[in-house]
PDB file as gemmi writes it, atoms N, CA and C in Angstrom:
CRYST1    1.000    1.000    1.000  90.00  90.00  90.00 P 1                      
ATOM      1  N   UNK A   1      -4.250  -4.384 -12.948  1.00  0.00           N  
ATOM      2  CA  UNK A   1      -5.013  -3.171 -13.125  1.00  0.00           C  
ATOM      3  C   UNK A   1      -4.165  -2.002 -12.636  1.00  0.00           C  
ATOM      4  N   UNK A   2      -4.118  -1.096 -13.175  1.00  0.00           N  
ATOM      5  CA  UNK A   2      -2.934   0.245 -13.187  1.00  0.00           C  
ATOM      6  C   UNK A   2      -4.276   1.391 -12.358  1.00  0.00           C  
ATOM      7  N   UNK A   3      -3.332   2.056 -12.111  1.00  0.00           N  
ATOM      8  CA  UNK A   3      -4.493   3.847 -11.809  1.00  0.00           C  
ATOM      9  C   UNK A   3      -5.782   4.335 -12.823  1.00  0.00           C  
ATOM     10  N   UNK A   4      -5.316   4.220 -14.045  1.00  0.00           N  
ATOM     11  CA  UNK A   4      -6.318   4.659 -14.755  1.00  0.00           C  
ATOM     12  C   UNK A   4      -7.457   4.036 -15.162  1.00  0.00           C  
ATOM     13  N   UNK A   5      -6.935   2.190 -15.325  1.00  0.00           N  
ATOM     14  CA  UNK A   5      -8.174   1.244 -14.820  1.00  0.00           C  
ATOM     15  C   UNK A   5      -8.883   1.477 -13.895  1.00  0.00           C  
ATOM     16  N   UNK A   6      -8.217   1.452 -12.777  1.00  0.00           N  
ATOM     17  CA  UNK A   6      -9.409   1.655 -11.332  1.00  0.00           C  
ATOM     18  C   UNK A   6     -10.114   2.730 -11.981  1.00  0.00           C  
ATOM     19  N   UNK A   7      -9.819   3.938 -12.266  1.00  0.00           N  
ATOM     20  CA  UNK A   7     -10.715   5.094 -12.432  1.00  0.00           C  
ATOM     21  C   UNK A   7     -11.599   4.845 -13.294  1.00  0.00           C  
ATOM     22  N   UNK A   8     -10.942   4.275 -13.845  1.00  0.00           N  
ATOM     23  CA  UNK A   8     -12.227   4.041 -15.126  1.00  0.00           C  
ATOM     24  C   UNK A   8     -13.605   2.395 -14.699  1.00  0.00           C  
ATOM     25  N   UNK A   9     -12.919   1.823 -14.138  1.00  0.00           N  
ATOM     26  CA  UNK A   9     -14.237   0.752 -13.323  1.00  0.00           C  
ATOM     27  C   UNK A   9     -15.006   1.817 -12.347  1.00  0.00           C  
ATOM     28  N   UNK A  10     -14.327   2.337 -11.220  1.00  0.00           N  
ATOM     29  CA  UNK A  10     -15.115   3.534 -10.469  1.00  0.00           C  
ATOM     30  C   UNK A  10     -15.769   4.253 -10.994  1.00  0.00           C  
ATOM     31  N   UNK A  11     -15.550   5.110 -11.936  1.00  0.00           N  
ATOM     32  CA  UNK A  11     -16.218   6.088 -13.126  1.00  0.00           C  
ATOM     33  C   UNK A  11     -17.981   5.101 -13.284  1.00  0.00           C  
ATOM     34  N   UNK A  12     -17.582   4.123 -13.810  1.00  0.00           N  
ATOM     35  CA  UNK A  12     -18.297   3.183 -14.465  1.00  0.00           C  
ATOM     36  C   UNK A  12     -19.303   2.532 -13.629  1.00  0.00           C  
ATOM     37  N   UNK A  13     -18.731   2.476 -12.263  1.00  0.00           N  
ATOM     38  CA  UNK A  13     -19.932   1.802 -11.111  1.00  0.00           C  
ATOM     39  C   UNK A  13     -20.418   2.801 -10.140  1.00  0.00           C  
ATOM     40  N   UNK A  14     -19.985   4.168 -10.473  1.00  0.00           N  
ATOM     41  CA  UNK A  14     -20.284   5.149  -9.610  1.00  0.00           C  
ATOM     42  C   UNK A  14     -21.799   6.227 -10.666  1.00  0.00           C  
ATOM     43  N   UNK A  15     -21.296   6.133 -12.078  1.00  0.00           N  
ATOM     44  CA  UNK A  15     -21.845   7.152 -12.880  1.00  0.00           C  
ATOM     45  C   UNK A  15     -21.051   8.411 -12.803  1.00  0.00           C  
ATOM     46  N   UNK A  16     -19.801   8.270 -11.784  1.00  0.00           N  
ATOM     47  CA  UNK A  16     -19.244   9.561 -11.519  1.00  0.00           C  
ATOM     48  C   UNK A  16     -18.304  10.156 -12.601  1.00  0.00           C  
ATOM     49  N   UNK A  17     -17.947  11.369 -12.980  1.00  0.00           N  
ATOM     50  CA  UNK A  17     -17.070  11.770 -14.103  1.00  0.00           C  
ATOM     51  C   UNK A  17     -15.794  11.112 -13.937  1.00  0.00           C  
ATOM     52  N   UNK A  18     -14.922  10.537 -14.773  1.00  0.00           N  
ATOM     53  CA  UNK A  18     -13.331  10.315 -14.569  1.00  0.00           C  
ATOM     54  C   UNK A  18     -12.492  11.324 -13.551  1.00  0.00           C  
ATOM     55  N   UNK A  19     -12.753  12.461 -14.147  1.00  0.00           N  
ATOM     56  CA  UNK A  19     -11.562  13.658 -13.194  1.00  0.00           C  
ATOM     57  C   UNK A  19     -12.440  13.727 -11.852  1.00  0.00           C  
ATOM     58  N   UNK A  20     -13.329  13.475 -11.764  1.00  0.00           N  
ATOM     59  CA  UNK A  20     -13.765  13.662 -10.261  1.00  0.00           C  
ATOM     60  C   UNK A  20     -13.471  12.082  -9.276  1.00  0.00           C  
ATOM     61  N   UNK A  21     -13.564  11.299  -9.905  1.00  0.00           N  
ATOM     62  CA  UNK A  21     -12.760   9.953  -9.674  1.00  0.00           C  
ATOM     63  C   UNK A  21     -11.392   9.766  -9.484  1.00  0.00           C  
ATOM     64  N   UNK A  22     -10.494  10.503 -10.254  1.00  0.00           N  
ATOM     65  CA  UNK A  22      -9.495  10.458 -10.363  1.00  0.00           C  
ATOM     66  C   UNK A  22      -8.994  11.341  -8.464  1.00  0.00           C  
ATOM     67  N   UNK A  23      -9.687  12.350  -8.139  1.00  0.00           N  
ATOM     68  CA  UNK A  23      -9.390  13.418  -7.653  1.00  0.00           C  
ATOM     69  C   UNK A  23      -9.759  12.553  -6.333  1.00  0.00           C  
ATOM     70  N   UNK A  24     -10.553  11.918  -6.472  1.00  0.00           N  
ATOM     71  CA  UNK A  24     -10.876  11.391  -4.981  1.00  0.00           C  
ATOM     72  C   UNK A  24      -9.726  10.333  -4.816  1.00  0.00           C  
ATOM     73  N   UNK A  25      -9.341   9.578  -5.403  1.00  0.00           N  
ATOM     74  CA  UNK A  25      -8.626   8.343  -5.374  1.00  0.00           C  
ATOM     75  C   UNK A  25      -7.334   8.963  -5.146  1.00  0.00           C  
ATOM     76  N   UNK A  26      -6.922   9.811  -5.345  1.00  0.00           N  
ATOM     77  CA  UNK A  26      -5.588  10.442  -4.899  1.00  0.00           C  
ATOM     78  C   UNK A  26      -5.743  11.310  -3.825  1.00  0.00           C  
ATOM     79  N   UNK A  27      -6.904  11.660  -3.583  1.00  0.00           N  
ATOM     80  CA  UNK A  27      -7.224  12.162  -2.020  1.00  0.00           C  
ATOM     81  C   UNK A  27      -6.686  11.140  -0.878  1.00  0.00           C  
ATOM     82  N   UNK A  28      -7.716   9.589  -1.227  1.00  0.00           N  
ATOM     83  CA  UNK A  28      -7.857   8.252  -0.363  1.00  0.00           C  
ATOM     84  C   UNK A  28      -6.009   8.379  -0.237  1.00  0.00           C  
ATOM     85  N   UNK A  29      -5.930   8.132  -1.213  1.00  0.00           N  
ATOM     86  CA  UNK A  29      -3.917   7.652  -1.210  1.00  0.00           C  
ATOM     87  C   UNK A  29      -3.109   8.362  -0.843  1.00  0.00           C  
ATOM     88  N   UNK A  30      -3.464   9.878  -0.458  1.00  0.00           N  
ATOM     89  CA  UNK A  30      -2.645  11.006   0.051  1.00  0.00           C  
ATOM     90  C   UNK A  30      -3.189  10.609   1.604  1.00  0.00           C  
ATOM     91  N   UNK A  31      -3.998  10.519   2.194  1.00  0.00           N  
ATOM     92  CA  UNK A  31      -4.392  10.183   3.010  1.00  0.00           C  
ATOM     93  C   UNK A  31      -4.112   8.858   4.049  1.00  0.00           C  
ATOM     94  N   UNK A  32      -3.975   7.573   3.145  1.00  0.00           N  
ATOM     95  CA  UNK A  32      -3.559   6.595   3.276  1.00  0.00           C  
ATOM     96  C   UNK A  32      -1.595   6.817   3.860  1.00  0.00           C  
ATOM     97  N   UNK A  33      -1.128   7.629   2.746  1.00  0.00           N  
ATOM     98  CA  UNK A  33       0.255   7.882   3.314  1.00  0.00           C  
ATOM     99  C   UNK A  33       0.607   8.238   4.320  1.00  0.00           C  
ATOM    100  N   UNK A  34       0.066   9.572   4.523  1.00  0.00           N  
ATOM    101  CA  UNK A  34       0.350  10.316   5.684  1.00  0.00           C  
ATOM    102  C   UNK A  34       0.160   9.756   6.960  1.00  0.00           C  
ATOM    103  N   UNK A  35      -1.054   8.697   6.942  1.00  0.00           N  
ATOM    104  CA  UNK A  35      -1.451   8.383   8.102  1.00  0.00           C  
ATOM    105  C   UNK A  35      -0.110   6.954   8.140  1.00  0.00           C  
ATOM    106  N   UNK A  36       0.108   6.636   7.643  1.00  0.00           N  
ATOM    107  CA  UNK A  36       0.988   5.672   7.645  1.00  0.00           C  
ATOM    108  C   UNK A  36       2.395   5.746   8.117  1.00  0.00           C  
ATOM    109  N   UNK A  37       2.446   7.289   7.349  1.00  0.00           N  
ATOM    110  CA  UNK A  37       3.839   7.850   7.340  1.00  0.00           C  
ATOM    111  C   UNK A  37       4.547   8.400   9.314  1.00  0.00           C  
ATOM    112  N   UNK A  38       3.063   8.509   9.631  1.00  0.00           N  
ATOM    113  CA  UNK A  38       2.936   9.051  10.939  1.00  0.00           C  
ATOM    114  C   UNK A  38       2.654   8.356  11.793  1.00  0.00           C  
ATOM    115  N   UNK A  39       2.749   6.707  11.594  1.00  0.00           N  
ATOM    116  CA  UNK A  39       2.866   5.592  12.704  1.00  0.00           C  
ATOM    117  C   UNK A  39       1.168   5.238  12.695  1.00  0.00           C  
ATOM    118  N   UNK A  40       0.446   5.320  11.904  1.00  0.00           N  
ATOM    119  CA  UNK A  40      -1.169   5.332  12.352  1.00  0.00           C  
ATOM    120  C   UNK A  40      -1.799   4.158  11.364  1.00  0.00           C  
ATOM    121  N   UNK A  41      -2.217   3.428  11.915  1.00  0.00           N  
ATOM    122  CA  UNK A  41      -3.087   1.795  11.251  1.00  0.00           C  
ATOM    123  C   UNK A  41      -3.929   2.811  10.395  1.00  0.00           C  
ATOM    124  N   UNK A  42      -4.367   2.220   9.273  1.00  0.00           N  
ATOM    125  CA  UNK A  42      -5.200   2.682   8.378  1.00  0.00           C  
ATOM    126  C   UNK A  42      -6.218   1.190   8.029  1.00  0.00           C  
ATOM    127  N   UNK A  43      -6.968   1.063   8.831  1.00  0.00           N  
ATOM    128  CA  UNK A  43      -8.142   0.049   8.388  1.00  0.00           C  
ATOM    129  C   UNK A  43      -9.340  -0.059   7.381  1.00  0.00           C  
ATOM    130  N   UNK A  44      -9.365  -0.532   6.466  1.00  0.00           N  
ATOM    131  CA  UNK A  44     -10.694  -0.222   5.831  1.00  0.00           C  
ATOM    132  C   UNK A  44     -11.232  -1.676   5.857  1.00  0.00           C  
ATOM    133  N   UNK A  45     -12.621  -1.950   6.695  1.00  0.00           N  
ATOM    134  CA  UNK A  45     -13.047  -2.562   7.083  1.00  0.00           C  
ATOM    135  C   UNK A  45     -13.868  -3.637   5.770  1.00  0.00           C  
ATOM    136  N   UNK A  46     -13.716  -4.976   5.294  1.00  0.00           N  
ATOM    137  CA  UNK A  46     -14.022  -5.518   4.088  1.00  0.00           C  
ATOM    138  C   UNK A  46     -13.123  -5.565   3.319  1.00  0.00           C  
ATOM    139  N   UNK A  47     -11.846  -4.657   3.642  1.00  0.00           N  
ATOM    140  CA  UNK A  47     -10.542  -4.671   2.399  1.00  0.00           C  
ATOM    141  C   UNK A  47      -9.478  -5.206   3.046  1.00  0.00           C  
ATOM    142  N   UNK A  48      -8.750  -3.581   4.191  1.00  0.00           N  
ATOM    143  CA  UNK A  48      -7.643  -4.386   5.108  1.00  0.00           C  
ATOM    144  C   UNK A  48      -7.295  -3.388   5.742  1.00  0.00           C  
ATOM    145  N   UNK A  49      -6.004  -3.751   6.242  1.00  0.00           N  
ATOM    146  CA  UNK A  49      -5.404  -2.722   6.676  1.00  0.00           C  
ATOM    147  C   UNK A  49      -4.024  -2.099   6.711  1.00  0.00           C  
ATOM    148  N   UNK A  50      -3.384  -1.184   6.911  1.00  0.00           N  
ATOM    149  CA  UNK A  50      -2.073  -0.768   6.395  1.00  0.00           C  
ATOM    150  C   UNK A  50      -1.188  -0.221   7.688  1.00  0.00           C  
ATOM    151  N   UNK A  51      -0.561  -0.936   7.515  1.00  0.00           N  
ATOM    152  CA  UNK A  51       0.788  -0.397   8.828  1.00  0.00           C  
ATOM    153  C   UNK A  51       2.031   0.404   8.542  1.00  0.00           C  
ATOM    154  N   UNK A  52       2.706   0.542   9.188  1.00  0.00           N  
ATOM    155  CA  UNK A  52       4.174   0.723   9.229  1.00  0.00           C  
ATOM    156  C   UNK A  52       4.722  -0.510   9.899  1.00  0.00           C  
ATOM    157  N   UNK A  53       6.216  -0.687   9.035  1.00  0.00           N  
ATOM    158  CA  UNK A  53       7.113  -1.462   9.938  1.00  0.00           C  
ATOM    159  C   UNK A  53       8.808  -1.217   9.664  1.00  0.00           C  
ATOM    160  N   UNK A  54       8.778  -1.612  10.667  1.00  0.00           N  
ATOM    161  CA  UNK A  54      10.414  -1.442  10.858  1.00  0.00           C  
ATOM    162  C   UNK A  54      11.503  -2.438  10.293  1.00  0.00           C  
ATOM    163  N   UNK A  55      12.054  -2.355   9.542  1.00  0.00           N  
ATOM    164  CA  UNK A  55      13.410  -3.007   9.382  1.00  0.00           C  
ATOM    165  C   UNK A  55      14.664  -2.927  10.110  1.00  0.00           C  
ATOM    166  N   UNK A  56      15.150  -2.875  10.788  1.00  0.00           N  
ATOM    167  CA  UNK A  56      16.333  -3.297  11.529  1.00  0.00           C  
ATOM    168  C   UNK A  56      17.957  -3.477  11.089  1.00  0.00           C  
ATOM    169  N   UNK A  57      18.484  -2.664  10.984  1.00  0.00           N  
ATOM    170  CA  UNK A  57      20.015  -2.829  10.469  1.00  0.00           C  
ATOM    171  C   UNK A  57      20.412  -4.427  10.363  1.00  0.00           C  
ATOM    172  N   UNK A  58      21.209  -5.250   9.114  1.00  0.00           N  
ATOM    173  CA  UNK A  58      21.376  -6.218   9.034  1.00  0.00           C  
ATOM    174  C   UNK A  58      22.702  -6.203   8.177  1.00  0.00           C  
ATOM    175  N   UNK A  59      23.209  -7.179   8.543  1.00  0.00           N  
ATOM    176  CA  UNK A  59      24.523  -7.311   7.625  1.00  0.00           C  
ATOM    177  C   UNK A  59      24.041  -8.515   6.071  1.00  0.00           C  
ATOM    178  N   UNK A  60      24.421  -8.080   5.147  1.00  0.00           N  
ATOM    179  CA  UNK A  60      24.268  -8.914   3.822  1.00  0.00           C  
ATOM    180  C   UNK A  60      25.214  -9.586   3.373  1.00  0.00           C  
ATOM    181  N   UNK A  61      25.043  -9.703   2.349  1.00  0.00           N  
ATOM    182  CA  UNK A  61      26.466 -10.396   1.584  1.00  0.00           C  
ATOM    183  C   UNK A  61      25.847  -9.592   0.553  1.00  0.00           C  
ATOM    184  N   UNK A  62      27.091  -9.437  -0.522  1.00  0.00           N  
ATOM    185  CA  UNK A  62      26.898  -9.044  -2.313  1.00  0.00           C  
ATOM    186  C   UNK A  62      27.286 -10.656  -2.763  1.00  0.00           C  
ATOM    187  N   UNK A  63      26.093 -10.847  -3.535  1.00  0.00           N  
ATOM    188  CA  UNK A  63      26.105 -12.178  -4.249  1.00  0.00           C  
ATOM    189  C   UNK A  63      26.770 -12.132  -5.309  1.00  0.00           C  
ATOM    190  N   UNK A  64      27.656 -11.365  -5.958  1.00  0.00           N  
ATOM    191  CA  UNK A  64      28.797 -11.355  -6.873  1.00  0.00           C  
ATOM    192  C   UNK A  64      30.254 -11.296  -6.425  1.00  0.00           C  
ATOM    193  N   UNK A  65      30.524 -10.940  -5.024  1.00  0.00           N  
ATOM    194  CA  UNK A  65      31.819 -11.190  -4.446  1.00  0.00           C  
ATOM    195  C   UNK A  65      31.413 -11.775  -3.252  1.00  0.00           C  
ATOM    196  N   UNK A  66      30.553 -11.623  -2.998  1.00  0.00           N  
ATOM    197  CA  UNK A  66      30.743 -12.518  -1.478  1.00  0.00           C  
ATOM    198  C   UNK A  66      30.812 -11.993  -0.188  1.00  0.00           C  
ATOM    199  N   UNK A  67      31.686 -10.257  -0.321  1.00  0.00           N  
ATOM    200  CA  UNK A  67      31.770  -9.536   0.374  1.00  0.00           C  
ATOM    201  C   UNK A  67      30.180  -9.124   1.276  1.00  0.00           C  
ATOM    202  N   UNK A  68      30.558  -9.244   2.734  1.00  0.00           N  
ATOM    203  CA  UNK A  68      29.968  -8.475   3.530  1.00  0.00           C  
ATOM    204  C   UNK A  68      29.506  -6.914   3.706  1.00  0.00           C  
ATOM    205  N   UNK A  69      28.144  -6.681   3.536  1.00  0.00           N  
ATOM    206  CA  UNK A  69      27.900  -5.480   3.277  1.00  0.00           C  
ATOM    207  C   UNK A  69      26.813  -4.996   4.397  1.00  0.00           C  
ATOM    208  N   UNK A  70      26.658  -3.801   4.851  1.00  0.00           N  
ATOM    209  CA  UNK A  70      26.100  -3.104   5.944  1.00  0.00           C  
ATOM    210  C   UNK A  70      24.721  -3.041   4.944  1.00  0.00           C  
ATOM    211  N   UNK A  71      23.148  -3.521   5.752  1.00  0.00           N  
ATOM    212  CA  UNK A  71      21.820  -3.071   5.165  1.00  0.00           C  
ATOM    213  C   UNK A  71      21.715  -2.122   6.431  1.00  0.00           C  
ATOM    214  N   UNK A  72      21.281  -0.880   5.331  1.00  0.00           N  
ATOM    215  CA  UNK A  72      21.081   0.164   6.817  1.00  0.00           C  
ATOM    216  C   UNK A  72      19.202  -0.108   7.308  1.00  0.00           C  
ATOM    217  N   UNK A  73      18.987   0.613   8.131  1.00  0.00           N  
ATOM    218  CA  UNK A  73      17.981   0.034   8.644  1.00  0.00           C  
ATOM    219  C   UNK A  73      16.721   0.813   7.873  1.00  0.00           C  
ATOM    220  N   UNK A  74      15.407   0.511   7.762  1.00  0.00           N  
ATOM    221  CA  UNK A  74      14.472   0.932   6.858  1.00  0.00           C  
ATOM    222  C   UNK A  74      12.640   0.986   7.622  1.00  0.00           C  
ATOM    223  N   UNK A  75      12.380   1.833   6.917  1.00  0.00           N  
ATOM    224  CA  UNK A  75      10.452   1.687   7.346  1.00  0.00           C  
ATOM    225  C   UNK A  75      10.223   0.988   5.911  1.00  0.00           C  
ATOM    226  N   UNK A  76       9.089   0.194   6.321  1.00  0.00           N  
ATOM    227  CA  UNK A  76       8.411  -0.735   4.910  1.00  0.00           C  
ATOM    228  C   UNK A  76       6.594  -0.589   5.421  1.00  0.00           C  
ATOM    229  N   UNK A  77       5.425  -0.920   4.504  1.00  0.00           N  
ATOM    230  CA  UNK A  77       4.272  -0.735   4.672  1.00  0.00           C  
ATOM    231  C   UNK A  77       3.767  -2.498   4.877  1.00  0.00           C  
ATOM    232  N   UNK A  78       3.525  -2.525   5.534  1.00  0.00           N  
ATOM    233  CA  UNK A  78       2.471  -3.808   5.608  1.00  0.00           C  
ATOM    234  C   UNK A  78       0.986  -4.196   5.210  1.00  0.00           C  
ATOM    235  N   UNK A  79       0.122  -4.841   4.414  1.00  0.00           N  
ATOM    236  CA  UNK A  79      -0.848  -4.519   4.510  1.00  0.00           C  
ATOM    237  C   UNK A  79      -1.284  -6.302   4.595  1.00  0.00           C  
ATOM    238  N   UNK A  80      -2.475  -5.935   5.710  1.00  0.00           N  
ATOM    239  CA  UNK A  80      -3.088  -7.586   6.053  1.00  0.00           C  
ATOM    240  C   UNK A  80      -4.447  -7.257   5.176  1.00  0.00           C  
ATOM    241  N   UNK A  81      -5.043  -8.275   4.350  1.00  0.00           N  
ATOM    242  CA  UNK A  81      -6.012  -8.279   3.887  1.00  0.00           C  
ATOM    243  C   UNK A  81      -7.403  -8.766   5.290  1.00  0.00           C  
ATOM    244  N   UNK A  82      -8.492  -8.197   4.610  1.00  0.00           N  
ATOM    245  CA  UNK A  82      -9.671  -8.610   5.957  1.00  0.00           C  
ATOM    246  C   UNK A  82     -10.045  -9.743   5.223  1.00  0.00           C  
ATOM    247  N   UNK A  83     -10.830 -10.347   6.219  1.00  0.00           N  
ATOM    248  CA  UNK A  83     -11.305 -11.834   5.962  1.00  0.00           C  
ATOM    249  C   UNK A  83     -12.667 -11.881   4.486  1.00  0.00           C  
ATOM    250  N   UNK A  84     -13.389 -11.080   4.908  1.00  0.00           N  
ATOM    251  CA  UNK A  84     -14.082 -10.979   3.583  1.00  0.00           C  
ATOM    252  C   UNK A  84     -13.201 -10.740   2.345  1.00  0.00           C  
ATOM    253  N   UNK A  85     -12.268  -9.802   2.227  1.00  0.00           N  
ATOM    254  CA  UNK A  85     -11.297  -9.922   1.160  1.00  0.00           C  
ATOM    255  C   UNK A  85     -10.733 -10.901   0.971  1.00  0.00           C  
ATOM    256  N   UNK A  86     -10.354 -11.672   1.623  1.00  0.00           N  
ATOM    257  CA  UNK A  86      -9.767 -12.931   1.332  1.00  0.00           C  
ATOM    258  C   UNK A  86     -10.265 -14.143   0.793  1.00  0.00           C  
ATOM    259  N   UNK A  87     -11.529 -14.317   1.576  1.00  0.00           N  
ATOM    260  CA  UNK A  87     -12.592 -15.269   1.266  1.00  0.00           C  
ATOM    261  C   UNK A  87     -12.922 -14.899  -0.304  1.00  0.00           C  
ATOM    262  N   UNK A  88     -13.210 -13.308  -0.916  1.00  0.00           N  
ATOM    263  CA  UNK A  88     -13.362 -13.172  -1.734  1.00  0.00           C  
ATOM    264  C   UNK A  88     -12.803 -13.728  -3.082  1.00  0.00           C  
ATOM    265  N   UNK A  89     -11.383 -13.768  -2.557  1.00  0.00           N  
ATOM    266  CA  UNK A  89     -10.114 -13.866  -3.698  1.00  0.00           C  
ATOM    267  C   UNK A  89     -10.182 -15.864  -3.903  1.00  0.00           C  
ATOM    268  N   UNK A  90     -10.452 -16.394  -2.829  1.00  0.00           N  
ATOM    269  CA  UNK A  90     -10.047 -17.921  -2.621  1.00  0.00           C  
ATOM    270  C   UNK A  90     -11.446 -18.220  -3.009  1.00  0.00           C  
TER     271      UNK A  90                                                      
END                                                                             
């Protein structure tokens, strides 16, 4: 399911217009970032929750020569699903 699906199931279980759907859901996700972006758990309780994490400088290899290569170090997002979400899916 892409962006414009969701909007359009939301639209559909809300009665709400598309562009006013649309407008909130990129609110949630502007929201979702920032707080993320700024070291801050983002929980939504029944779904999950969203972190930050750290990657750590690592040395690689290039799997076409073999050569040793520097991974510089990185932020990545984590997200743990909640137990009702899960139960849901299984």
């Amino acid at each position: 399911m892409n962006k414009a699906e969701l909007v359009d199931k939301v639209a559909e279980a809300t009665g709400m217009p598309k562009k006013d759907v649309e407008e909130v859901l990129g609110g949630v996700i502007n929201a979702v970032v920032a707080a993320v972006k700024a070291d801050d758990k983002v929980a939504l309780p029944g779904f999950g929750s969203f972190t930050k994490s750290h990657r750590a400088a690592r040395q690689g290899r290039n799997p076409q020569t073999g050569a040793t290569i520097e991974i510089a170090a990185s932020n990545g997002v984590k997200f743990s699903a909640a137990a009702g979400f899960k139960s849901a899916v299984n």
